[in-house]
N, C-alpha and C positions, 0 to 999 in steps of 0.2 A: 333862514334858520340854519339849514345848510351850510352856508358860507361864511355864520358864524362860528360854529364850528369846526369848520377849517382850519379858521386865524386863529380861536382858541387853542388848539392842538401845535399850529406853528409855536405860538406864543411857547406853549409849556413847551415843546419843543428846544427851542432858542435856549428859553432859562435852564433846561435841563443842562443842555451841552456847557452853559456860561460857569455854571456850578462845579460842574465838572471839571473845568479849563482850571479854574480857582484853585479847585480841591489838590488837583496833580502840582499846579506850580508850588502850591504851601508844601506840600510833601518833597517836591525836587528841590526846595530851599531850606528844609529842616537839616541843622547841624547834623554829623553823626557822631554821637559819642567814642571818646579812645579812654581809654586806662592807662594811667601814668603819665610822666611826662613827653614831649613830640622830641625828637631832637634831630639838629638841624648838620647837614657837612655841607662846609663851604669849601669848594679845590684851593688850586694854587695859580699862579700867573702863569699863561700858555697852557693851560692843563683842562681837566673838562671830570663829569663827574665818574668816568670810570677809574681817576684815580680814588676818590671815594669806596667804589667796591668791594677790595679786598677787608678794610676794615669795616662795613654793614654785615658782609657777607659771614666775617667771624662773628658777629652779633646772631645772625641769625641763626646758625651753628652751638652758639650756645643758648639758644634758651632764652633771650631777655628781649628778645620781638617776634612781633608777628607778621609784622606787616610793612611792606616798603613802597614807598612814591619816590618818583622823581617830578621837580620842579626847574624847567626852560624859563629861563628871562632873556628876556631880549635887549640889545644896545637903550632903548626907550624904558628900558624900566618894565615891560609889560610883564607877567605872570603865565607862562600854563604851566597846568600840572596834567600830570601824565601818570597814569593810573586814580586806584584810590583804596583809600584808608579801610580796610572792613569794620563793622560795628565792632565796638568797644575791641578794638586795637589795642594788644602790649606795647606800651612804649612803641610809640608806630615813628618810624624813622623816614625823614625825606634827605633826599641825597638833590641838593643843587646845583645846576649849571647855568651859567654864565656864558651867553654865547658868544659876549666881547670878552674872551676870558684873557686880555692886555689891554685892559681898562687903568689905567694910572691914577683919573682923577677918584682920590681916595674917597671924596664926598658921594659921588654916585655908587662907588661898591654898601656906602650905610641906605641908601634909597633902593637897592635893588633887595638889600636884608631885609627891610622894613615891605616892601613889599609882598618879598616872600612870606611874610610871617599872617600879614594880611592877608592875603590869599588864601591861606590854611587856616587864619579863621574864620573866613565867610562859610566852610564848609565842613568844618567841624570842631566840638567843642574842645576849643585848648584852653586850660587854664595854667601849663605852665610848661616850659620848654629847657631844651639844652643846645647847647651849641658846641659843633667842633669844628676848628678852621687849623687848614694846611697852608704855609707860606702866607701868597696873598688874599687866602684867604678868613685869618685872623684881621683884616682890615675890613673883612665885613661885619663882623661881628664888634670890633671898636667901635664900627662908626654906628653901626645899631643900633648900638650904645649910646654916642652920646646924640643921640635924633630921640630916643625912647625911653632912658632910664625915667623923665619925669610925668611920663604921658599917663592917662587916667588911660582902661579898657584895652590897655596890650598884655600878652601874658606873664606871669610869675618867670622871669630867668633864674633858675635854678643850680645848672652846672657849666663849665665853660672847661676845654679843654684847649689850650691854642699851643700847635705845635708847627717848631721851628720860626715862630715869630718874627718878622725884622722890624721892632718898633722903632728902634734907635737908626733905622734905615739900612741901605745896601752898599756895598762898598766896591761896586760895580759899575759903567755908563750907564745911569739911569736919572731924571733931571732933580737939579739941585734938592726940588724943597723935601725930595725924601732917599737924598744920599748921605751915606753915613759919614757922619764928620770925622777927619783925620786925628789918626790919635786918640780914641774913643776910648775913656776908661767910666767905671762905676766905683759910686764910692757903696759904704755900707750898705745903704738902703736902695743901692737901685738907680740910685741917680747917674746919668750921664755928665760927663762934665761940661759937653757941648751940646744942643739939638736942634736937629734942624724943622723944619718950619710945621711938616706934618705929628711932629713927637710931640713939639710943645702942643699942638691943637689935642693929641689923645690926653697927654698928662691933664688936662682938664676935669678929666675922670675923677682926678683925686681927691676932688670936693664933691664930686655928685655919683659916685658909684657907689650903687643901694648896698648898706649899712650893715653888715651879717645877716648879707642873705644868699651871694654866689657862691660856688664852690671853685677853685681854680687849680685847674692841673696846666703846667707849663713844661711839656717837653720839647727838648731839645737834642739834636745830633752832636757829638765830637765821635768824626774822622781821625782825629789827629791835629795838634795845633789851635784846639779852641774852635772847632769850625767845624761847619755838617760840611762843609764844600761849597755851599752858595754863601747863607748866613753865619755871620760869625757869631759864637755863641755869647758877647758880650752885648751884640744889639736884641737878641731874644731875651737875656736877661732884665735888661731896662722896662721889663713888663712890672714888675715889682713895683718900681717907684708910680709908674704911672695908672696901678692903682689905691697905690699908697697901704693904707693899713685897714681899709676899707669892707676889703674879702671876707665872706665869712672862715674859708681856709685859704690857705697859698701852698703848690707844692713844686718841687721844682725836681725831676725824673731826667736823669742824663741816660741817653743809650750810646754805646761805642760801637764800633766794629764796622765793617764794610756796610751792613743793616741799617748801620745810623745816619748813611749822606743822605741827604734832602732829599733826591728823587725818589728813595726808598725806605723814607720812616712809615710812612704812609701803607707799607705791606709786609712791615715788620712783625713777626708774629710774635713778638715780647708785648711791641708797643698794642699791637691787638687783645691783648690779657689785660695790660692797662689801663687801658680805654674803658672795657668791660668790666674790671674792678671800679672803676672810680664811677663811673656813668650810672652803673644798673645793680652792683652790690655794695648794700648798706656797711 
């Protein structure tokens, strides 16, 4: 009788703990809710996410967040994140890094987006996001694009800001299928008269990018000569065409001045009031 009651007691014992085990993992796998939309900064080629920084950081100075992560990917595509979102987060901002950040092939910077964005929703409820990309990394954000514009259960993309773009490619030693072709003009709408092999793949957009529902700021640097210093402002501009007429807005914001070369749009305190206008006030 005894030794029944042992095993009975183990018994409840076991299911008390197995209940328990359950209860905590349902709880460490419940979404956390955020407030507003998540928005996303992708860097640039050779760069990492403290150039990101300075523009969160005037975010967080004004008032339109609360809360900030960062997200590590790895050459493989993997995900961590690093911090986390507090309940019901303002507009909670992740700042991305890319640890192959001279990654060329342009199809894995949309697999590392698409990740990311998965990642942050296995862990909290996003139903819609933004995105800002620096140099190369407006090419995460295309290719995001075109892997997700038609996919059922990813979130609402809402605003897009891409600054310093080189859609139309670089005009630099960097390999053919995404060096900008000789002679590059636009005509009215945006069109290139030439493109090389990665342009024609985004212009694809301009039949499948969702119908008046992004918002698009497209800034750009002129130094002097049409040009931030890297990108020339004529291949930033071919963003137009290659989302055609699509957008629910299109803007296009030139900065000058020494402020405005490409390593330094990025902690320009104009283009930080910009960002902040377009992003977070209606």
């Amino acid at each position: 009788m005894k030794r029944n009651r042992i095993i009975i007691s183990l018994l409840v014992l076991i299911l008390s703990l197995c209940i328990s085990a359950c209860l905590n993992q349902q709880a460490s796998t419940q979404k956390i809710p955020i407030k507003g939309s998540a928005t996303l900064f992708f860097h640039g080629g050779g760069s990492s996410y403290h150039a990101e920084e300075h523009m969160v950081k005037a975010a967080e100075n004004a008032g339109v967040t609360d809360s900030v992560i960062r997200t590590e990917v790895a050459d493989n595509g993997q995900v961590t994140l690093i911090g986390k979102w507090k309940k019901n987060a303002k507009n909670p901002i992740c700042e991305v890094n890319y640890q192959n950040n001279r990654q060329l092939d342009f199809k894995k910077h949309g697999i590392y987006a698409t990740n990311v964005v998965k990642a942050l929703q296995k862990n909290y409820k996003i139903r819609s996001i933004n995105m800002v990309g620096h140099s190369l990394g407006n090419i995460s954000i295309m290719y995001y694009m075109l892997n997700n514009v038609n996919k059922k259960g990813m979130p609402r993309l809402n605003k897009i800001v891409n600054m310093a773009g080189h859609f139309a490619g670089l005009n630099f030693e960097v390999p053919e299928d995404i060096r900008q072709p000789q002679n590059l003009k636009l005509d009215k709408n945006g069109k290139p008269n030439k493109m090389n092999a990665t342009c024609r793949q985004m212009a694809k957009l301009r039949s499948i990018y969702p119908k008046n529902q992004v918002k698009v700021l497209n800034i750009i640097g002129d130094i002097g000569g049409k040009t931030d210093g890297t990108v020339p402002n004529v291949s930033s501009l071919s963003l137009k065409y290659i989302i055609g007429n699509r957008a629910k807005s299109y803007r296009v914001m030139k900065f000058t001045g020494k402020n405005a070369r490409h390593s330094r749009l990025h902690e320009n305190a104009q283009v930080d009031k910009a960002l902040i206008m377009f992003l977070w006030n209606k």
